[in-house]
N, C-alpha and C positions, 0 to 999 in steps of 0.2 A: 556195723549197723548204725544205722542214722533213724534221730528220731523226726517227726512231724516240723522241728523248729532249723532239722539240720544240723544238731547233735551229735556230735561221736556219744551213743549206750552202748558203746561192745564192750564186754569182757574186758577189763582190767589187767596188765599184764604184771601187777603187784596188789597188794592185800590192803591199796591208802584206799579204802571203799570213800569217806568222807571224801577227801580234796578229788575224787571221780564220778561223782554222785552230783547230780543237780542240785545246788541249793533252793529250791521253789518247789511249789505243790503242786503236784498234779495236775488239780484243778486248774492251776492257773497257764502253765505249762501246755497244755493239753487243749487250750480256746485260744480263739482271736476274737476280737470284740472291734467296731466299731466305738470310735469316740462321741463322747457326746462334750458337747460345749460348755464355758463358764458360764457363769452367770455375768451380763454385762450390762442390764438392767435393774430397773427395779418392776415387781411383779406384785398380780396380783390373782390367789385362787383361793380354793377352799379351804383344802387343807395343805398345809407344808409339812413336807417331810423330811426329818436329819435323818440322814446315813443312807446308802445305798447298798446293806449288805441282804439278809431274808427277809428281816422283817421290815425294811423301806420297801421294797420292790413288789414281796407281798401285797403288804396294805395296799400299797399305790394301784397295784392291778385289780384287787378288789375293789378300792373308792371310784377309781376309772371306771370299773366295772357299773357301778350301782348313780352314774352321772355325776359324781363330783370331778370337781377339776383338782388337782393336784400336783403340786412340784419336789422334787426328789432331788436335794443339794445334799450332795456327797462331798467331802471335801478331798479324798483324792480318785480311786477311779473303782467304778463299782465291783463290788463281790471280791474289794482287793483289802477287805477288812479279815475278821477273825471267820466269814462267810469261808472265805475262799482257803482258808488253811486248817480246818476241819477234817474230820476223817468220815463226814458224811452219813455217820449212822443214824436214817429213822425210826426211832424207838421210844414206847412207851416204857422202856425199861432203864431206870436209869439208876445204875447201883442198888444198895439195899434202901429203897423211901419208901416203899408203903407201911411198913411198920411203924417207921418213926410217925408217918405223916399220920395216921390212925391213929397213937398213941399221944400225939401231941396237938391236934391242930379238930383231932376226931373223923370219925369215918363218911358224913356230908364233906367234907372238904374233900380226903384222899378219894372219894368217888369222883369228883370232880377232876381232879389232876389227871385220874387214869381212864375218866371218858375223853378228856379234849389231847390228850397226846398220841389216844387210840384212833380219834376221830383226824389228827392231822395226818398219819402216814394214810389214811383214806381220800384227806382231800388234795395230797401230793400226787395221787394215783388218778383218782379223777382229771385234775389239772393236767396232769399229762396228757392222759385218754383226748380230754376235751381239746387241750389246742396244738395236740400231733405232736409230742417234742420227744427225742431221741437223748435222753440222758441218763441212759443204761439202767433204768428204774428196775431192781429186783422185789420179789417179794422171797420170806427165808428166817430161820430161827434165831433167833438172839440166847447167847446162851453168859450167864453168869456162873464162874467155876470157880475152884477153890484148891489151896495144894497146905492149905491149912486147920487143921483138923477144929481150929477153933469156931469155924466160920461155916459149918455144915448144919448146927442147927438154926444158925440167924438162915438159910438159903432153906432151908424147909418152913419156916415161920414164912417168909419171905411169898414164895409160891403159896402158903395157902391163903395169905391178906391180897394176893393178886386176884388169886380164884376169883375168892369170892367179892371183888370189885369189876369183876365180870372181862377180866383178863383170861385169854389163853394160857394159863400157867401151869408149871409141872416141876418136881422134884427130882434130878435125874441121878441114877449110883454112877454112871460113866456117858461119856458124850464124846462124838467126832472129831478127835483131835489126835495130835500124836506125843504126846506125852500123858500117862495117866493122873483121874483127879480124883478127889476125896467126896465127891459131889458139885452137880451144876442147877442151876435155876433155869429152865427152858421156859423164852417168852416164844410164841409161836406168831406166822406173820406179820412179822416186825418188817425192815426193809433198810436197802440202800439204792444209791445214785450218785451221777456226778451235779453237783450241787451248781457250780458255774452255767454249767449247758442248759441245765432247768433254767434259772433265776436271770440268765440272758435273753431266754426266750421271752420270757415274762413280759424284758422289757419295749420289748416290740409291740407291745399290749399297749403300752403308756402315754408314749411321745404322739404330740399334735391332738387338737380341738383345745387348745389352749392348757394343755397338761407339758411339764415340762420334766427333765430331767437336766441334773448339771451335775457336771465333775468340775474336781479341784476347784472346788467354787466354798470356801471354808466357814463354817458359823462360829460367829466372835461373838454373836449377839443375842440375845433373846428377850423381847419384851412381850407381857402377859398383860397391863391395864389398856383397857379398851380393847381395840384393836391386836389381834398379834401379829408381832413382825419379828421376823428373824434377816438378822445383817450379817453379811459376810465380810471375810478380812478386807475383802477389795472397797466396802462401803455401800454396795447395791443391798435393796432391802425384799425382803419378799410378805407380801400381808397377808393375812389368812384369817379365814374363824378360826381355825383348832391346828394345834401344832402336835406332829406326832416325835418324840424324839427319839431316834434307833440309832442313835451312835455308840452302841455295844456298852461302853462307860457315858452314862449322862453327858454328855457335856453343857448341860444348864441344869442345875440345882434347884432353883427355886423353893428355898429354902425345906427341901426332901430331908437334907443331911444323907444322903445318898454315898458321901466319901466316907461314912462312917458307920454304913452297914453293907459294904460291899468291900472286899478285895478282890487281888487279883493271883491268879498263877498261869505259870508256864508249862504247856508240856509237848510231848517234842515227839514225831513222826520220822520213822524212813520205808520208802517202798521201796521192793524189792521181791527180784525172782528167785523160787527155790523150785529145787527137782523133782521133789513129792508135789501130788494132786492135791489141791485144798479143797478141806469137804465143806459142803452147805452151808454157811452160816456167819456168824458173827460172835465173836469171841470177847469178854473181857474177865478179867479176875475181882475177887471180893476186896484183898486185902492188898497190904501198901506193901513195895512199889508197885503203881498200878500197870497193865501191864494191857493194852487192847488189839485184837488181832481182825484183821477185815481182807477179803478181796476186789480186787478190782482187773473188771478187763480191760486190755488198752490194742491199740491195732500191730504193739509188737509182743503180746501176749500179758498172761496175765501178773497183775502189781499183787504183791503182799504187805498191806500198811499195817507195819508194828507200831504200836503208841505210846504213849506211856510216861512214866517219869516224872511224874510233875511237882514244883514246889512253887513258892510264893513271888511273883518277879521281884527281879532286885535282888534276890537271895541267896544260898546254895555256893557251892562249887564253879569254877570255871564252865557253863554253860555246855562246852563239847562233852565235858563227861558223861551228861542226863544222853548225847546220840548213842556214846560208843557204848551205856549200859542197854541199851534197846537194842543197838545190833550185838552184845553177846549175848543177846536171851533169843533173840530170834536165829543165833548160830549154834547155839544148843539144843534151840528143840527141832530145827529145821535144817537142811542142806543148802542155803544160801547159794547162787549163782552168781546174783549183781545186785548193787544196792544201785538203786536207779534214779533215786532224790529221797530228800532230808530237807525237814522243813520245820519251825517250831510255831505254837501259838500260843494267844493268850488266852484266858476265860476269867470272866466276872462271875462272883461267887456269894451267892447272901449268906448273911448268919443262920437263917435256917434251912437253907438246900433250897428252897423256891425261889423262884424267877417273880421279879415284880412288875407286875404288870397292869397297866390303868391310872389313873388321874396323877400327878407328877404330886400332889400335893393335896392334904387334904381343902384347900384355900383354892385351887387351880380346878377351874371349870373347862376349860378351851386345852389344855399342856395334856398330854397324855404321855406316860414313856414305855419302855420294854428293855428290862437288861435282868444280869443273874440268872445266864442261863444254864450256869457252871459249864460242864462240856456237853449238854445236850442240845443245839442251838438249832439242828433241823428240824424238830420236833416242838422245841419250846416257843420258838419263834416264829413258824404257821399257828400256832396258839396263839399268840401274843399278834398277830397279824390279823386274827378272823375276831378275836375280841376287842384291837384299837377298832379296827374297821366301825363293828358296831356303835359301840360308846361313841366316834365323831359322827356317827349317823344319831345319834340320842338312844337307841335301841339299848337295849337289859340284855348282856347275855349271862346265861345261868352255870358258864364257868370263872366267871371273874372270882367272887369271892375269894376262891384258896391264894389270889394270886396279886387281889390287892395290897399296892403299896406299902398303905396306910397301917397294917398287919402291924401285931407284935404278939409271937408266940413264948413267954415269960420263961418256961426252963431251956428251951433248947438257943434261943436267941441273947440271951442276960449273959451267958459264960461265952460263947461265940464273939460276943461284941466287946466284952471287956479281956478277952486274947487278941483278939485282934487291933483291936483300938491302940492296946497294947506296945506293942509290935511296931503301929507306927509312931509311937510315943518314943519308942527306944529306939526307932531306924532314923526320927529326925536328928533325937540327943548324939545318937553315936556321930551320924554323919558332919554334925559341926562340930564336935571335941574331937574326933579323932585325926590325929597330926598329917598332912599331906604335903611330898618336898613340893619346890617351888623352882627344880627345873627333873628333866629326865633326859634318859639318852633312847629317843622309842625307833622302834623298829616300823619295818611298812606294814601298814595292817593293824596297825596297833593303838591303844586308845590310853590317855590315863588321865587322871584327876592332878590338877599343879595348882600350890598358892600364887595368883595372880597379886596384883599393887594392892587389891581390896576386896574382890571374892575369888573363890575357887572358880577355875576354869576347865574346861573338857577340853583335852586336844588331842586330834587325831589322823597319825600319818598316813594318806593314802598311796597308791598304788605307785603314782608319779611323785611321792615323795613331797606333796604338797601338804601344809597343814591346816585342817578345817577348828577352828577353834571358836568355844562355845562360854559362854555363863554359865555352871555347874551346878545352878540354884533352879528346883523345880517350879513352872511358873504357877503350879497350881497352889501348894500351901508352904512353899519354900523349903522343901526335902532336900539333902544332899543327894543328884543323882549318881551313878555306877555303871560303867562300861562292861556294854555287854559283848566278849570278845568272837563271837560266832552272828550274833544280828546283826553289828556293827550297829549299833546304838546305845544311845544313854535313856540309862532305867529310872525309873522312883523307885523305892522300895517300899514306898509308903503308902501309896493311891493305884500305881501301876502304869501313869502317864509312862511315854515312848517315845524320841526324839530320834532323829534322824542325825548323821554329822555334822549337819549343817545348820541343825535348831528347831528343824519342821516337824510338826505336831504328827506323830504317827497313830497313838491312840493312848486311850484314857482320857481323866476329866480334865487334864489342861486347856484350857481355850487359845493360850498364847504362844508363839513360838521361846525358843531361848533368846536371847541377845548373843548377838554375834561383836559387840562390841564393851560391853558391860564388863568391870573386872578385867580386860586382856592387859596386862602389862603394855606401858611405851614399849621399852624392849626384854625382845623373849630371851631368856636364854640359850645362848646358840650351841648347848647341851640337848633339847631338844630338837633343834634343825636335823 
C-alpha cells in the first residue's frame, strides 16, 4: 500500500517499526501547499506579523477580516512550526488547572481562562461552517484518567471547579477505553481536527489588497521607538503600527525577560493502526509519564496518535528512547498493526501553567506577543488570536487579564522560576566545564561536540559522508549546545533554541544563525573524516 506522497505504508516484514515509519507528522504529510514568496522589499501595513503558525494566520484573517492590512513573515514555511507537529486537540481541558488557577490567581481569572478556551473550539467550528473547509473537525469527549490511586481525588475536585466555571464536567468510576482506570475527568464537547488543512485554508483569506504573507523571509530585527519595523536576515524592512509576535518562543524580548520565565520541553508522537475499534474520544492521563491517546481518520484508514514522554529539551536520555517508551505503552494496551509516522515537538511552558498573552512589555504600546501555551496550542492560540486581534484594534477584551504578561502570581511562580532559572544556571556551567575530545571517529548520521583551535564545534556526518560543521555556542545567551540524535539537530538546554546542521535557526529565541566558520580548526582531524 502507498500513501498520498507515494509511500511504501504496508506492513513491515520485521518489528524496526522506527526506521519504517514516517519520520513527519501527519499534518504535514497529509497537505500540499502552495508557496508563498520572500520578502524582497521593503513594506508597509498595519499590522506585522511574526510567525506563521495558529496564532499568525489567525490574527491575520481576523485583521484582514475587520480592514486592516497585514503581513505575515514566517521565517521558514507556514504551519511548519510547533502548529504543524501537534496532536491537534481542541480543548478546554488542559490537565488538572482549574484548581490551581482558583486557588492561586482566584476564581475572576479561572472563569476567564475556561470562557475563552470554551469559546475558541466554538469559533474553530464556526470558521469552518463559515468558509466551507474540510479538515475533519469532530466534535467528542475529552476524558482525563488516572491508574494512580493518588490522583482520583485532585480529578474529583478537578470536575467540580470545572462545573461550576460553567464547563461540561463529570467525575467518571470507568470510561471507553481498554485497559481499566482508577477514575477519569470527562470534559464534554471538546474537539479535534486536522490543524494544517484549517490554518491553510485560512490563508487564502489573507493574500492581496495589499496584505501580504512571506515565507523563509527571517526576523533579525525588531524596532519599537516611533515607527515599528521589523527586518529580516536578508535587510528588507516591514513598517507597521503594531507588531504582533507569534513565533512560538519570542523572538524579540523587549526587555519581557521572557528567556527567564519560559522554558522549553519535548514530547514525542507516533501514529499508528491497531485492530481494536477506538471508542469516542480523546484520552490523556493525570500523572508522569504523560501519556495522550487520540484518533485520527486518514484515506488509508484510521491513525492512533500516542503522545507523550516529555522532558526539558536539551535533556534526558538519547532522544529514540522517549519513541520506543510510547510505542511499548501503545503495544501493551492495544494490538498495534503499523506504526505509520513518528514525529517529536517542542512546547514553551511558563512558570505558572498560563500562556502570556498581550502587550510584550509593560513599556510597549504597539509589541504585542502570544507564547507558553505548554501543549495546549489549538485552543490557547485562537485565544491568544481573537485577544491580539482586539488590543491592535484598541478594543478591551474581557479575557486578557488571566493572561497578561505582565502577571506575577507570587507562590506558584517564585519556586517555578528559581528551578528553572536554575537549571539553566547549571546547563550553561556544566556545558563549558565539561571536558569534550577534540577529534572523533563518527559514523554517518551522527553528530558530536569536538574542541576546535578556540570554541567547541558541532560536526556532523551525513548521508554522503560529508561534514556539516557548526560553532557549538548558542547564539542566544551563549549555552553549550547538544546533539539531538533522532531530529538531527543541535539543542540549547538552556532557552530551547534549535539549529539545523547547517546553523539555521529552527526555533526558539535565538535571532542568529550559528557560525559556519567560527572556532572550525585550520585542520580537522582526519579521525573524524
Amino acid at each position: 500500500m502507498k500513501d498520498v506522497n507515494n509511500i511504501d505504508i504496508s506492513t513491515p516484514k520485521d518489528d524496526s517499526w522506527y526506521e519504517d515509519s514516517i519520520h513527519m507528522p501527519y499534518w504535514i504529510h497529509s497537505t500540499t501547499k502552495d508557496p508563498y514568496p520572500t520578502l524582497k522589499k521593503d513594506i508597509t501595513v498595519d499590522v506585522a506579523i511574526i510567525g506563521g503558525g495558529i496564532v499568525g494566520i489567525t490574527s491575520a484573517y481576523l485583521l484582514k477580516e475587520n480592514g486592516l492590512k497585514v503581513a505575515i513573515i514566517e521565517g521558514n514555511e507556514l504551519c511548519h512550526g510547533t502548529t504543524g507537529y501537534t496532536t491537534a486537540k481542541i480543548t478546554s481541558q488542559h490537565g488538572l488547572i482549574y484548581n490551581k488557577l482558583k486557588t492561586n490567581m482566584g476564581e475572576e481569572r479561572a472563569q476567564q481562562y475556561a470562557a475563552s478556551n470554551e469559546y475558541a473550539i466554538s469559533f474553530i467550528e464556526d470558521t469552518i461552517k463559515k468558509e466551507n473547509i474540510a479538515c475533519d473537525f469532530h466534535r467528542l469527549p475529552a476524558y482525563i484518567y488516572t491508574l494512580d490511586p493518588s490522583y482520583r481525588d485532585k480529578l474529583e475536585q478537578e470536575a467540580k471547579i470545572a462545573l461550576s466555571l460553567g464547563i461540561k464536567a463529570s467525575f467518571l468510576e470507568e470510561i471507553p477505553s481498554f485497559f481499566p482506570v482508577l477514575g477519569a475527568l470527562c470534559f464534554e464537547n471538546q474537539a479535534e481536527f486536522h490543524p494544517v488543512k484549517y490554518l491553510l485554508a485560512l490563508t487564502k483569506k489573507i493574500s492581496g489588497d495589499n496584505s501580504y504573507i512571506f515565507e523563509h523571509s527571517r526576523a533579525v530585527e525588531v524596532q519599537e521607538e516611533g515607527r515599528c519595523v521589523v527586518t529580516t536576515a536578508e535587510g528588507y524592512k516591514v513598517s507597521a503600527d503594531k507588531i504582533i509576535i507569534a513565533s512560538h518562543f519570542p523572538c524579540y524580548d523587549g526587555l519581557g525577560l521572557y528567556f527567564s520565565r519560559i522554558y522549553t520541553e519535548m514530547s514525542y508522537v507516533i501514529a499508528a493502526k491497531i485492530k481494536e475499534t477506538f471508542p469516542k474520544g480523546m484520552f490523556i492521563n493525570a500523572e508522569d509519564p504523560g501519556r495522550s491517546i487520540r484518533s485520527q481518520a486518514t484515506p488509508q484508514g484510521e491513525l492512533i496518535l500516542f503522545g507523550g514522554d516529555h522532558h526539558k529539551t536539551g535533556h534526558g536520555p538519547d532522544t529514540k528512547t522517549h519513541y520506543e517508551n510510547i510505542y511499548s505503552f501503545g503495544k501493551e494496551h492495544y494490538n498495534l498493526e503499523k506504526v505509520h509516522y513518528h514525529w517529536a515537538t517542542q512546547d514553551c511552558m511558563t512558570v505558572d501553567g498560563i500562556p502570556y498573552i498581550g502587550a510584550l512589555s509593560n513599556k510597549s504600546t504597539n509589541i504585542f506577543v502570544a507564547t507558553g501555551f505548554g501543549k495546549w496550542g489549538m485552543s490557547n492560540g485562537t485565544v491568544a488570536s481573537i485577544i491580539l486581534t482586539d488590543m491592535a484594534r484598541g478594543i478591551e477584551n474581557s479575557w486578557s487579564p488571566v493572561y497578561d504578561p505582565s502577571r506575577f502570581t507570587p507562590i506558584p511562580s517564585a519556586a517555578k522560576l528559581l528551578k528553572e532559572n536554575g537549571s539553566v544556571a547549571a546547563s550553561l556551567i556544566k556545558g563549558k566545564l565539561t571536558p569534550v575530545p577534540n577529534s572523533a571517529d563518527l559514523e554517518i548520521g551522527e553528530g558530536k561536540i569536538l574542541q576546535g583551535e578556540q570554541d567547541r564545534i558541532g560536526v556532523y556526518k551525513d548521508e554522503e559522508g560529508k561534514l556539516h560543521i557548526v560553532n557549538a555556542t548558542c547564539t542566544h545567551l551563549g549555552c553549550q549546545l547538544v546533539w539531538n540524535n533522532v531530529e538531527k539537530t543541535w539543542d540549547c538546554p538552556c532557552h530551547g533554541s534549535r539549529f539545523t546542521i547547517d546553523g539555521e535557526n529552527l526555533e526558539g529565541p535565538a535571532f542568529l544563525p550559528l557560525s559556519k566558520e567560527q572556532g572550525i580548526p585550520n585542520k580537522i582531524d582526519p579521525n573524524i573524516l
